[in-house]
C-alpha positions in Angstrom: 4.1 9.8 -29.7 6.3 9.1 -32.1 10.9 7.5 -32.1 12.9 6.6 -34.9 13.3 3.1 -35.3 17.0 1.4 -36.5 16.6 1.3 -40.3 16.6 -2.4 -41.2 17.2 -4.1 -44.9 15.3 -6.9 -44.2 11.7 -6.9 -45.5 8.7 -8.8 -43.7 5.7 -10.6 -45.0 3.5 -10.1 -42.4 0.1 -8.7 -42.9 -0.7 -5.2 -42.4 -2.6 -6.0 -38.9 -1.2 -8.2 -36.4 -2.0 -8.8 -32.7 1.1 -7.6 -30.2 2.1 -10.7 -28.0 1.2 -11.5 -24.4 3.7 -10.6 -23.0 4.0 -7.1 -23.8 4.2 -4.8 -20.3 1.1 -2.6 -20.9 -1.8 -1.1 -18.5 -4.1 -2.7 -20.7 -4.4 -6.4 -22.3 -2.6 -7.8 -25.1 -5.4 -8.4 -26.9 -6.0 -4.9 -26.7 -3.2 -3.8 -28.5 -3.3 -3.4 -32.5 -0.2 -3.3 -34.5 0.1 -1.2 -38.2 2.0 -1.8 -40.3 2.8 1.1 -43.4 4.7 1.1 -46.3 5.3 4.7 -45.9 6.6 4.8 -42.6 10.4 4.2 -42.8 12.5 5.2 -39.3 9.6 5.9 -36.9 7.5 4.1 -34.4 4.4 5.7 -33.2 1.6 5.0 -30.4 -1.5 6.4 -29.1 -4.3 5.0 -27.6 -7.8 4.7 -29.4 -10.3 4.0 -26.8 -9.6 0.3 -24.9 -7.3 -0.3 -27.7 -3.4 0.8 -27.9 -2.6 1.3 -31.9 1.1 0.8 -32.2 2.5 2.3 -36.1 5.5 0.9 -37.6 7.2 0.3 -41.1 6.1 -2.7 -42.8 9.6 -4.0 -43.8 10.0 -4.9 -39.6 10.4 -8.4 -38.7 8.3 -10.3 -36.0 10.8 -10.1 -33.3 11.6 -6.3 -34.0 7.7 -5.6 -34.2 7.7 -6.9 -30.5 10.4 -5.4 -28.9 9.0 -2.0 -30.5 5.3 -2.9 -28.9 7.1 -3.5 -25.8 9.2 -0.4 -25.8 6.3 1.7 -26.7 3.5 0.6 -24.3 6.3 1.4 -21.7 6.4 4.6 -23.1 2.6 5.1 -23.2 2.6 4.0 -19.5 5.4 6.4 -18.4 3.6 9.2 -19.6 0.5 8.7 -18.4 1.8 7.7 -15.2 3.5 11.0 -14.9 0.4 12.8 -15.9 -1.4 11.3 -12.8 0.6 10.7 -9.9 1.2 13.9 -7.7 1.5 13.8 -4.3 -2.1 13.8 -3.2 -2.5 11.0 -5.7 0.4 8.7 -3.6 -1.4 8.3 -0.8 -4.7 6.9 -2.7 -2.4 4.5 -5.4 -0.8 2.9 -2.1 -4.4 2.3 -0.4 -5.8 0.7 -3.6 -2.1 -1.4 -3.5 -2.6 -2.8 0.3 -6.0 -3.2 -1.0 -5.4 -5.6 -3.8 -2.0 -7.3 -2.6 -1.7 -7.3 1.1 -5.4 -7.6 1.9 -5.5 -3.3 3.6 -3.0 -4.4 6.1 -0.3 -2.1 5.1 -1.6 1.2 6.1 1.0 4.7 5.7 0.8 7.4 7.7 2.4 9.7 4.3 3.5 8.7 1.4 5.0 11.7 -1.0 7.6 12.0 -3.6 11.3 13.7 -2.3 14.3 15.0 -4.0 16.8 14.2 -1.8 17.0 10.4 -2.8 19.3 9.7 -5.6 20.9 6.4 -4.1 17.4 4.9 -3.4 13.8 4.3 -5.2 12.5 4.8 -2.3 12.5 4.3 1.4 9.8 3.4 4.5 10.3 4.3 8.2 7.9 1.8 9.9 8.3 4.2 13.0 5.9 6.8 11.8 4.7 4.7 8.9 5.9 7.2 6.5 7.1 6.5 2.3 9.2 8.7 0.8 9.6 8.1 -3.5 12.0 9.4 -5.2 11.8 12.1 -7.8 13.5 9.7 -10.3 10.9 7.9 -10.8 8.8 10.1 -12.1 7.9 9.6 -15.9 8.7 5.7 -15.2 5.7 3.5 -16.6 3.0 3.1 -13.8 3.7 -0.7 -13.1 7.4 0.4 -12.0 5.8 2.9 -10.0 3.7 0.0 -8.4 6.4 -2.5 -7.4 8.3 0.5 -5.7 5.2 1.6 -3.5 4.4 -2.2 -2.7 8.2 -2.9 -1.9 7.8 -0.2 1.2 4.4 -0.9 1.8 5.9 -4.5 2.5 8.1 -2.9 5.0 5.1 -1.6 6.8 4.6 -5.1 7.3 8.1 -7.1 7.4 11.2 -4.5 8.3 13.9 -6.7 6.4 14.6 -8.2 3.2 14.1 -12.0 4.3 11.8 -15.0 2.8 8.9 -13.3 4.4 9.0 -10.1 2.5 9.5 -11.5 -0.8 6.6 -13.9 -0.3 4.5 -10.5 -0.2 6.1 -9.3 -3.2 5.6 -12.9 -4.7 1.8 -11.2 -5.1 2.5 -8.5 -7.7 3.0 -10.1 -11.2 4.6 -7.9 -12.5 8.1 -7.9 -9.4 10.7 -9.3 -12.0 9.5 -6.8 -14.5 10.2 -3.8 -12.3 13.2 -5.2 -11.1 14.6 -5.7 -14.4 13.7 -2.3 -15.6 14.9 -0.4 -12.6 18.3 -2.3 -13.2 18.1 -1.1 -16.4 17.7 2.6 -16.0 20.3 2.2 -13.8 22.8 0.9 -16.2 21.7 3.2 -19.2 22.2 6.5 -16.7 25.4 4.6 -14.9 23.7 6.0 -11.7 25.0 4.3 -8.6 23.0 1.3 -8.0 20.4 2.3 -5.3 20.2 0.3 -2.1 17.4 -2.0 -2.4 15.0 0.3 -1.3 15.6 -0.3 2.4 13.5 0.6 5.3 15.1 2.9 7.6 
């Protein structure tokens, strides 16, 4: 996949093979990702991945800190994609098993969990009732670790109804809850949607 990239006048010196940093958001380590850089390539960033390894392409005149934010924006691209290509409905169910699993020791156990269309104020909601998730469509094409954080927020609610210290101390358990947040604020602001209720349990 390929985006154009701001043109810049600056030139960098750095080689034509760097390592991405560590903190790059990415379904696979940092180490794992390998950045090109060409003296051809002028207003594009590319990505694919190459077995275990993401190869990120990008003009050589880039400095450092754009080379990172570009590694960053494209692994969250990468991620979006491939998140979309996997998660259907019957998939749901099995991601939010494997989540209790991991982060709330299998305790958290939906009846349903499906995608809707009727939830454009919300990420997603939980009615600990009938132990039913609903997701909305929206996020759809969002990278995979977004995806995450919303399933665990109402798998919480399986487990903790409100939004008090107790909830967040579950949450506390994904590393990657400030991350999410921050991007689901984001695509909020870029679309100017109204700013869905915090994914409350009904």
């Amino acid at each position: 996949m390929a985006v154009p990239a701001a043109p810049r006048p600056e030139r960098s010196r750095a080689p034509r093979r760097t390592a991405a940093s560590a903190g790059a958001a990415a379904p696979v380590p940092a180490d794992a990702v390998e950045v090109r850089r060409s003296t051809r390539r002028r207003r594009t960033v590319s990505a694919y991945r190459e077995g275990e390894r993401t190869i990120v392409l990008i003009p050589a005149r880039m400095t450092k800190a754009e080379e990172q934010r570009w590694v960053t924006v494209m692994l969250d691209k990468l991620a979006a994609q491939e998140s979309k290509r996997r998660l259907g409905d019957e998939d749901l169910g099995a991601r939010a098993a494997e989540l209790s699993a991991r982060y709330f020791g299998g305790r958290a156990r939906p009846a349903s969990v499906r995608w809707v269309t009727n939830q454009n104020t919300r990420w997603g909601s939980c009615t600990p009732a009938d132990g039913s998730i609903r997701l909305s469509h929206r996020l759809r094409g969002m990278p995979e670790y977004v995806v995450d954080y919303v399933l665990l927020h109402e798998l919480a609610h399986l487990l903790v109804p409100g939004h008090g210290p107790r909830f967040w101390e579950l949450l506390d358990a994904y590393p990657r809850t400030e991350r999410a947040r921050g991007y689901l604020e984001g695509a909020v602001a870029a679309g100017r949607l109204p700013e869905p209720a915090a994914d409350d349990a009904e």
